[in-house]
C-alpha positions in Angstrom: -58.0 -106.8 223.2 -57.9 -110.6 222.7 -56.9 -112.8 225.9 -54.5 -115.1 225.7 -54.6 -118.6 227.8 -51.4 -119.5 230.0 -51.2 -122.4 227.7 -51.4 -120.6 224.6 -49.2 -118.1 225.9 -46.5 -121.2 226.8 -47.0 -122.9 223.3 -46.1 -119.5 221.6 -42.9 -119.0 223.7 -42.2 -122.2 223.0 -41.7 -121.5 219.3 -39.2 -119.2 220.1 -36.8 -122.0 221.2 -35.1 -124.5 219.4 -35.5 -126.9 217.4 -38.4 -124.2 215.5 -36.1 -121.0 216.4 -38.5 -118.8 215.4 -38.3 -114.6 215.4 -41.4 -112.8 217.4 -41.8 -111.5 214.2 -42.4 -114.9 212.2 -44.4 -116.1 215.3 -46.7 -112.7 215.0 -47.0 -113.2 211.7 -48.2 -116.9 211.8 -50.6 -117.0 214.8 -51.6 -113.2 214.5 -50.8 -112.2 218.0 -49.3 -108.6 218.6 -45.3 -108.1 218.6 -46.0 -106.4 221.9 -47.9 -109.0 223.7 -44.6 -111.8 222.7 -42.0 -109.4 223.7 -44.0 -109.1 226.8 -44.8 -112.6 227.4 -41.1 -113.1 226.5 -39.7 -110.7 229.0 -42.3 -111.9 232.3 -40.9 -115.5 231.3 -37.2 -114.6 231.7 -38.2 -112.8 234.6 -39.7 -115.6 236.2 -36.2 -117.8 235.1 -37.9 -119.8 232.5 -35.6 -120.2 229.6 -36.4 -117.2 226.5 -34.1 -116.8 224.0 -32.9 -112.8 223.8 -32.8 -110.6 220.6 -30.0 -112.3 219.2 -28.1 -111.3 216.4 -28.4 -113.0 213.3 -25.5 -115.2 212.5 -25.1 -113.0 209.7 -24.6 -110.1 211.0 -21.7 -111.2 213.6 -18.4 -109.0 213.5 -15.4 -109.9 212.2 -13.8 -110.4 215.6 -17.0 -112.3 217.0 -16.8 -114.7 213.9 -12.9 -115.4 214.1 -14.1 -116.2 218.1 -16.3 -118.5 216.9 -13.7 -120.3 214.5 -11.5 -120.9 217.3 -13.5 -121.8 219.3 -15.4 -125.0 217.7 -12.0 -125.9 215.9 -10.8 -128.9 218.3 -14.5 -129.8 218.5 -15.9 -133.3 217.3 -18.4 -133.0 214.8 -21.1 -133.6 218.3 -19.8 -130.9 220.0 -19.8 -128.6 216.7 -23.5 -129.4 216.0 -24.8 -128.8 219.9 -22.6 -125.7 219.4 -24.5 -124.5 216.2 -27.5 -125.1 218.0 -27.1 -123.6 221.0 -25.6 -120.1 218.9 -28.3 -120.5 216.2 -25.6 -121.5 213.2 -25.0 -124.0 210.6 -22.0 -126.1 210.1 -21.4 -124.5 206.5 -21.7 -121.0 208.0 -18.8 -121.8 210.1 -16.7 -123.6 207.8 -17.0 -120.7 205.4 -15.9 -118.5 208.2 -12.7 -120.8 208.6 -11.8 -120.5 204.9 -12.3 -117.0 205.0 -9.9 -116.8 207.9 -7.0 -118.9 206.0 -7.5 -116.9 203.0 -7.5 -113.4 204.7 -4.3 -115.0 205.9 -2.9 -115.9 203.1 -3.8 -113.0 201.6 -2.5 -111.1 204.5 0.9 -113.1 203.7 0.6 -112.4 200.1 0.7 -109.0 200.9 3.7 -109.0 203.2 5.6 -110.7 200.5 4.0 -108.0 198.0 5.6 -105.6 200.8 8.9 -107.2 201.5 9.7 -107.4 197.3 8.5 -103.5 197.3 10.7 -102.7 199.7 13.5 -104.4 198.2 13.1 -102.9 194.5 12.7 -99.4 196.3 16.2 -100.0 198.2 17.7 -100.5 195.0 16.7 -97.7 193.3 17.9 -95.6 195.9 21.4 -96.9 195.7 20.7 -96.7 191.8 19.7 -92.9 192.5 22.7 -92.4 194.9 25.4 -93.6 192.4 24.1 -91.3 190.0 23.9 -88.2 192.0 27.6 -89.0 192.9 28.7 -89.7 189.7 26.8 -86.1 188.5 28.2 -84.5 191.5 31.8 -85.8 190.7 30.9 -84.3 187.2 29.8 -80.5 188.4 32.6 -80.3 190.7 35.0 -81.1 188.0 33.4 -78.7 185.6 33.1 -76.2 188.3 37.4 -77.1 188.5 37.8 -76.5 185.1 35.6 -73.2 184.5 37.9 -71.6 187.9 41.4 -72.7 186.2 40.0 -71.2 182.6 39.5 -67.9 184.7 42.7 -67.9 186.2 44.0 -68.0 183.2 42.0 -66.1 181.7 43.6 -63.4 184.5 47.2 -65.4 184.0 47.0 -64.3 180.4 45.1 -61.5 180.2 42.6 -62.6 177.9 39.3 -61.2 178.6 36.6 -63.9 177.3 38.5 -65.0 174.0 38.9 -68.6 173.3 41.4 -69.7 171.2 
């Protein structure tokens, strides 16, 4: 088991902030110290209230809620304020402005669809009263040859004439 200097130990948690940013894992991987001994060192630091980072979640792996959050929050932002808000939530500029655009197109796409919807609905309403009209118009029809077939058997029976056309 190696030992680890209080210095060293400092100058490796140190990595993990920004401006480097680094993952335990990248930091392991560099200076060859064990994943266990940083995520130990990490949690005694926080412990003691010096500033850690925690497992965050990578940027790209935010929900769709958390990144619409994130859109409106930083949108009355200056361009300062954006950039010591990417910093502080490990993002980039771009990655939020892709975000945005994604947001106004799922809108527009969103109102795309409602229009889709609304001209659905109408063609649909149409053909109903298209569908209606007919099924009167065939109704009317049936009834009246239902009319006609009763008054041919009356007489029919009138006449006496059993099934004979003439």
């Amino acid at each position: 088991m190696k030992y680890y200097s209080p210095e060293r130990k400092a100058a490796l948690l140190k990595m993990l902030l920004p401006p480097l940013n680094l993952t335990v894992a990248e930091i392991c991987r560099r200076e060859g110290v064990s994943d266990v001994s940083m995520y130990l060192w990490r949690k005694t630091a926080s412990q003691q209230g010096n500033k850690v980072p925690e497992d965050t979640v990578l940027s790209d792996k935010w929900s769709a809620e958390a990144r619409f959050a994130a859109v409106l929050e930083t949108a009355p932002l200056t361009q300062l304020e954006l950039g010591e808000y990417c910093r502080r939530n490990g993002l980039y500029p771009e990655q939020l402005n892709a975000w945005r655009q994604a947001c106004i197109s799922g809108q527009e796409a969103v109102q795309a669809q409602k229009m889709a919807d609304h001209e659905q609905t109408r063609k649909d309403k149409k053909r109903i009263l298209e569908l209606e009209r007919d099924l009167r118009r065939k109704d009317a029809a049936l009834a009246e040859t239902a009319a006609l077939l009763v008054l041919r058997k009356k007489l029919n029976d009138y006449w006496g004439t059993d099934g004979e056309d003439n």
